[in-house]
N, CA, C and O atoms as CSV, one atom per row, in Angstrom:
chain,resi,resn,atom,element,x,y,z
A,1,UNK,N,N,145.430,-126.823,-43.040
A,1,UNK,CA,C,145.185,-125.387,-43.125
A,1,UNK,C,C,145.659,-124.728,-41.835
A,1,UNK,O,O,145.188,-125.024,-40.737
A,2,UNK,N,N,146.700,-123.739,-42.039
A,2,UNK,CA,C,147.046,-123.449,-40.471
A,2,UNK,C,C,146.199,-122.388,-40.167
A,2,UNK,O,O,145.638,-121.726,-41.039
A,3,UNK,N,N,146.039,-122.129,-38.580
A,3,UNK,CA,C,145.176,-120.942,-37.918
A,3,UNK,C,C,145.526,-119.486,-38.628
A,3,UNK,O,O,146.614,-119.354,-39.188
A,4,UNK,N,N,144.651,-118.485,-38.590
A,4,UNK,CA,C,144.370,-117.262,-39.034
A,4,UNK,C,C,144.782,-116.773,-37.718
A,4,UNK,O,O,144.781,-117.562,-36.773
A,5,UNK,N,N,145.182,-115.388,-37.534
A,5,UNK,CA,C,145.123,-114.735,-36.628
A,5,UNK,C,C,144.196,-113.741,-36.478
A,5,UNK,O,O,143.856,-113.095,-37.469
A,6,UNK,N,N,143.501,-113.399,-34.862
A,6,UNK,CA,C,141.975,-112.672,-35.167
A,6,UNK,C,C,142.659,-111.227,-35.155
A,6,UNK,O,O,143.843,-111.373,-34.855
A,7,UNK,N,N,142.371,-110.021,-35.351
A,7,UNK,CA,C,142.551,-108.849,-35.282
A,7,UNK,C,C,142.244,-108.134,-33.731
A,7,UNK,O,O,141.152,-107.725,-33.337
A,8,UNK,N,N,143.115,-108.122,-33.233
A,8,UNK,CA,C,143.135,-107.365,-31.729
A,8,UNK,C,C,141.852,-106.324,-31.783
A,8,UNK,O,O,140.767,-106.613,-31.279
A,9,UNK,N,N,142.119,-105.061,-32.466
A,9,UNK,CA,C,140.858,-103.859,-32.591
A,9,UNK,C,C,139.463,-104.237,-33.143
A,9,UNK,O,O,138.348,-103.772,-32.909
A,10,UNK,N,N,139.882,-105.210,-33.932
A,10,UNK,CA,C,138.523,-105.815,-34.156
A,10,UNK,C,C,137.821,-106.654,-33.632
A,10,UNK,O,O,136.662,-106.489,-34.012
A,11,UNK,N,N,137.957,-107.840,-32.650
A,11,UNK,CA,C,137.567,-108.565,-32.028
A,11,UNK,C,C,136.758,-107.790,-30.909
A,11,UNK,O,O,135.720,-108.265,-30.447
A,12,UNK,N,N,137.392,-106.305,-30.401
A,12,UNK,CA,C,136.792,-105.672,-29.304
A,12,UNK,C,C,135.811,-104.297,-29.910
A,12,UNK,O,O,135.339,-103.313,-29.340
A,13,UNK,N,N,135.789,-104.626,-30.885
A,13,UNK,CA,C,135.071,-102.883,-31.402
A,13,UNK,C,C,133.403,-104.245,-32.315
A,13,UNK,O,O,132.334,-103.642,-32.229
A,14,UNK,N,N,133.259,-105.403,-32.867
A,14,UNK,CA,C,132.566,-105.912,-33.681
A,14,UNK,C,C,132.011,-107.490,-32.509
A,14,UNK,O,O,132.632,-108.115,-31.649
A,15,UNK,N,N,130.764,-107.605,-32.993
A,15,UNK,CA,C,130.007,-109.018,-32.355
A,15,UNK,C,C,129.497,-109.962,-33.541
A,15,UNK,O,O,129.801,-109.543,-34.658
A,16,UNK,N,N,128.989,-110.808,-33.514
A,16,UNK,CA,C,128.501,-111.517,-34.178
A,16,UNK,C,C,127.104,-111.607,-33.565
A,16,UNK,O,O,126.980,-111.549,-32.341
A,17,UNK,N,N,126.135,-111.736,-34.303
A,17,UNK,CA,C,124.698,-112.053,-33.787
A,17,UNK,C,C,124.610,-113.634,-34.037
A,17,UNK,O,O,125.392,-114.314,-34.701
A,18,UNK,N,N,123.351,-114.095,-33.273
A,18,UNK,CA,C,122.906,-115.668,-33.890
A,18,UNK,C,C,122.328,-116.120,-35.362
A,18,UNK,O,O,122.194,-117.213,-35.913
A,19,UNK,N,N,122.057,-114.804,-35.725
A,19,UNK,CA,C,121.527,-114.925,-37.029
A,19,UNK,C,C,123.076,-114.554,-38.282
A,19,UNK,O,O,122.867,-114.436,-39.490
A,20,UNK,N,N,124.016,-114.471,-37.882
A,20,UNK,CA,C,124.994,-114.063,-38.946
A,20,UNK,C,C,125.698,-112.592,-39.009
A,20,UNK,O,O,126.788,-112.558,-39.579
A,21,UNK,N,N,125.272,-111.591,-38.571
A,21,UNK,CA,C,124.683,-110.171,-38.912
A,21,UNK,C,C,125.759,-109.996,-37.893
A,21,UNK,O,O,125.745,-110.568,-36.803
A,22,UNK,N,N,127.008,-108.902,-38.431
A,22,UNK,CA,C,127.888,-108.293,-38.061
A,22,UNK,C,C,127.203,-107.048,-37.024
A,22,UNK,O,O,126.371,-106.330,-37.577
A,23,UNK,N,N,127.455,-106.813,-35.821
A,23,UNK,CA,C,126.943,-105.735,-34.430
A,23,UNK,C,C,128.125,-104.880,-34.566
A,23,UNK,O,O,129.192,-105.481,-34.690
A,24,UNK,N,N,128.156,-103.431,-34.569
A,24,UNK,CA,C,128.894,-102.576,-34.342
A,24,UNK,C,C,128.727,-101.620,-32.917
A,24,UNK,O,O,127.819,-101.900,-32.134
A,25,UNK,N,N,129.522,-100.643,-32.675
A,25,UNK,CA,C,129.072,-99.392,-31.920
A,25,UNK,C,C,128.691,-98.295,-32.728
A,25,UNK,O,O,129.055,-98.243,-33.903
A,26,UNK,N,N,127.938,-97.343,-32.173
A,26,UNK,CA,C,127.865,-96.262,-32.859
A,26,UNK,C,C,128.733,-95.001,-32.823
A,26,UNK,O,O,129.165,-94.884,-31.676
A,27,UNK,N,N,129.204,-93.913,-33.690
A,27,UNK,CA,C,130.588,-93.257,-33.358
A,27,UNK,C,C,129.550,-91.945,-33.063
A,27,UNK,O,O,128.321,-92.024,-33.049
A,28,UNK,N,N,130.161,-91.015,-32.887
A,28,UNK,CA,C,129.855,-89.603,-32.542
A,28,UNK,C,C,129.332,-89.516,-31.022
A,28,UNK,O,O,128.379,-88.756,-30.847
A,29,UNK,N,N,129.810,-90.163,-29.966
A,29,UNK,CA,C,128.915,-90.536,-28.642
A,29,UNK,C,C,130.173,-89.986,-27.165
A,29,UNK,O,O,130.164,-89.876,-25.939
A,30,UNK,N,N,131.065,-89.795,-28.281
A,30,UNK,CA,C,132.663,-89.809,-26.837
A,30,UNK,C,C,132.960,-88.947,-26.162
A,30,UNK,O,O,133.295,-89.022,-24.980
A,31,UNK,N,N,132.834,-87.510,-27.174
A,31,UNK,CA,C,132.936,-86.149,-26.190
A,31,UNK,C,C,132.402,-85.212,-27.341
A,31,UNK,O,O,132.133,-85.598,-28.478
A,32,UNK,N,N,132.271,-83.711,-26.795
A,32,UNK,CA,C,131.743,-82.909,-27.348
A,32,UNK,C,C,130.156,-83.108,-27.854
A,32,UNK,O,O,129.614,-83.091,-28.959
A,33,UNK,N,N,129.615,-83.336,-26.262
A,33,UNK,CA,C,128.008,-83.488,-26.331
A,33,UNK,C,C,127.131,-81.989,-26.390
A,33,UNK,O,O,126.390,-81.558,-27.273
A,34,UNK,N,N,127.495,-81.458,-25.220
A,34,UNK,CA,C,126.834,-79.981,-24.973
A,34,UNK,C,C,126.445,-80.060,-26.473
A,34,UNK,O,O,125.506,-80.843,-26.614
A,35,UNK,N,N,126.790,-79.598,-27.443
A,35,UNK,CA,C,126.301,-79.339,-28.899
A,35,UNK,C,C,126.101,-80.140,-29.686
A,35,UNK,O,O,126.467,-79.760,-30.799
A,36,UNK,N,N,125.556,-81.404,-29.670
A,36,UNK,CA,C,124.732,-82.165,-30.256
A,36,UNK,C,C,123.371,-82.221,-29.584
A,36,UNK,O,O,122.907,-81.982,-28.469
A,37,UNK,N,N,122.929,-82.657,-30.800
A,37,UNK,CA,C,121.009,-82.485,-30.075
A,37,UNK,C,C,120.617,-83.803,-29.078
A,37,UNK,O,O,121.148,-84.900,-29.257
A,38,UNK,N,N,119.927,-83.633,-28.335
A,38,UNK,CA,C,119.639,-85.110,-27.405
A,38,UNK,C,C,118.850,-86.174,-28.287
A,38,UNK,O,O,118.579,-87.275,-27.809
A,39,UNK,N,N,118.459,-85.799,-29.687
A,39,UNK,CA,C,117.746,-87.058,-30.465
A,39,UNK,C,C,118.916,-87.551,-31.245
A,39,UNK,O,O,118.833,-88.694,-31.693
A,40,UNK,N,N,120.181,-86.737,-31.513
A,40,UNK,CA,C,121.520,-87.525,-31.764
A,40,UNK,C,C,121.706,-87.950,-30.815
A,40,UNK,O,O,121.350,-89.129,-30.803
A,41,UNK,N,N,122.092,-87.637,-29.942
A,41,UNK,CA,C,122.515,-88.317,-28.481
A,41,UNK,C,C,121.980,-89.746,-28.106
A,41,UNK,O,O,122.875,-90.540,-27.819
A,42,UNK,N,N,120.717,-90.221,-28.053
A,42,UNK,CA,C,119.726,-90.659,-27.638
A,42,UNK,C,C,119.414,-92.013,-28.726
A,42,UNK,O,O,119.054,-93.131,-28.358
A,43,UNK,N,N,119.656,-91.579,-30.128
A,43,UNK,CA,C,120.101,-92.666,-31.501
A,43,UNK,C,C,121.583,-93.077,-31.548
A,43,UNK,O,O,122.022,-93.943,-32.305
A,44,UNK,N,N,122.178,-92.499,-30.825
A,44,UNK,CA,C,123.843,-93.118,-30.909
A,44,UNK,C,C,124.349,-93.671,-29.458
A,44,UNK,O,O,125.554,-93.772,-29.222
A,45,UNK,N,N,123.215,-94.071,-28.372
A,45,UNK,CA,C,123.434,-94.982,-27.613
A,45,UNK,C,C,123.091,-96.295,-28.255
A,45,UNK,O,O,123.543,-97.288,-27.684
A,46,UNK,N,N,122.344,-96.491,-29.383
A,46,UNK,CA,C,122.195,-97.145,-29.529
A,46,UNK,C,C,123.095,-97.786,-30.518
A,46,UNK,O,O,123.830,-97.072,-31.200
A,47,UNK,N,N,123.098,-99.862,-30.732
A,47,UNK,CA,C,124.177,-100.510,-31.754
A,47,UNK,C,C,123.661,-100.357,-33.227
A,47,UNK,O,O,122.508,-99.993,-33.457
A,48,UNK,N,N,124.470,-100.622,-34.112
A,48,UNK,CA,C,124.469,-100.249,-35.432
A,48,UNK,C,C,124.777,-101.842,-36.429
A,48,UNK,O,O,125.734,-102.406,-35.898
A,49,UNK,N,N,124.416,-102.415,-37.280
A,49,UNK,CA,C,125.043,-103.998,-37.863
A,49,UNK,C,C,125.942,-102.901,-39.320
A,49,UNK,O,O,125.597,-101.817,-39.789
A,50,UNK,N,N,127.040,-103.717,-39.626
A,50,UNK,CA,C,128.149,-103.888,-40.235
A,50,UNK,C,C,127.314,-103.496,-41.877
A,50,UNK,O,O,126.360,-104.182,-42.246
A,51,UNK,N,N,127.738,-102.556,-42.556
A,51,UNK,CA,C,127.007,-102.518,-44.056
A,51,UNK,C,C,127.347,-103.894,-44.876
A,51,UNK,O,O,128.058,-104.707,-44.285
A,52,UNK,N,N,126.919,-104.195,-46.115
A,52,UNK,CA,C,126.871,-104.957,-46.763
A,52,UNK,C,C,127.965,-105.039,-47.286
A,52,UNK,O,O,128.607,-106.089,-47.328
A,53,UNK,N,N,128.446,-103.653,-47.891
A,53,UNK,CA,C,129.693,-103.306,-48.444
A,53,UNK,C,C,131.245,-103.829,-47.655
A,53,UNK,O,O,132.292,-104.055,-48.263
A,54,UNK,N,N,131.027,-103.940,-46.110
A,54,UNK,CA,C,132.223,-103.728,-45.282
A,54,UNK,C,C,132.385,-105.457,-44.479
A,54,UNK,O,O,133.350,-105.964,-43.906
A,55,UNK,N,N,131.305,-105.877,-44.697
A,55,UNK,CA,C,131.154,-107.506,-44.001
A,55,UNK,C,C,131.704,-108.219,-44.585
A,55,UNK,O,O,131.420,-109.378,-44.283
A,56,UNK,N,N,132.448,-108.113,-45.378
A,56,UNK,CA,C,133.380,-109.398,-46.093
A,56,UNK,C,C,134.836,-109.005,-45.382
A,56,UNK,O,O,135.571,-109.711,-44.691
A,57,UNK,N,N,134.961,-107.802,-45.749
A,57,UNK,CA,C,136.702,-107.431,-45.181
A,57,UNK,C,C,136.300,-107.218,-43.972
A,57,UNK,O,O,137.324,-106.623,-43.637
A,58,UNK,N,N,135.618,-107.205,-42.961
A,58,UNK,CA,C,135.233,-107.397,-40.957
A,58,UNK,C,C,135.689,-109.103,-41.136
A,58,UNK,O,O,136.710,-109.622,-40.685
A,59,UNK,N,N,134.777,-109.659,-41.802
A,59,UNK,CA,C,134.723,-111.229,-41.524
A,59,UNK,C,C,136.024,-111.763,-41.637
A,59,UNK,O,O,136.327,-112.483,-40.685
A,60,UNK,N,N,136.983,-111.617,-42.608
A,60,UNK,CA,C,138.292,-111.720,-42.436
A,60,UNK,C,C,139.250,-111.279,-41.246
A,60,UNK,O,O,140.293,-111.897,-41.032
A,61,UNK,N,N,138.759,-109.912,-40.285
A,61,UNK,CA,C,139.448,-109.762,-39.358
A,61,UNK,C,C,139.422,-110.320,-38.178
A,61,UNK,O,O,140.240,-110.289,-37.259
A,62,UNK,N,N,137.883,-111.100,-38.343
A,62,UNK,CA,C,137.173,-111.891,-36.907
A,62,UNK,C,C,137.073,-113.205,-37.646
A,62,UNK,O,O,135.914,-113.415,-38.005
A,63,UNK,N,N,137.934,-114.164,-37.989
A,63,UNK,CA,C,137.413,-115.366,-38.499
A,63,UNK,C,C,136.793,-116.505,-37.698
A,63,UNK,O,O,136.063,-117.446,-38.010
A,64,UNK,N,N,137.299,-116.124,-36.642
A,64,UNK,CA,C,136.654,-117.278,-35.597
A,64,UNK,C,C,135.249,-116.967,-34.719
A,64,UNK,O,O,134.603,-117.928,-34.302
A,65,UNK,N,N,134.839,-115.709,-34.476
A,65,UNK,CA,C,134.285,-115.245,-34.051
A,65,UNK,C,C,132.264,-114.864,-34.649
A,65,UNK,O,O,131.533,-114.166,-33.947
């Protein structure tokens, strides 16, 4: 079986946990704060796991990982 290649953007944007469970970032956090509320602000420092729907086609882009 020859090697897969991992996905450059994906290897640096996705984690793997010990339990299986795809780790993301959260989006809306980069610019144009002044006008978001600080309880958006404040929920989008925080990480987000991979939907159910999207963890099969992630897992293909990170196979080793």
């Amino acid at each position: 079986m020859p090697k897969l290649k991992t996905h450059s953007a994906s290897k640096k944007r996705f984690r793997v946990t010990a339990t299986g469970k795809i780790k993301r970032g959260q989006a809306w956090r980069s610019h144009r704060l002044v006008s978001k509320a600080t309880k958006a602000k404040k929920h989008h420092r925080l990480g987000a796991y991979v939907s159910a729907a999207n963890e099969a086609a992630i897992r293909k882009l990170i196979p080793y990982k």
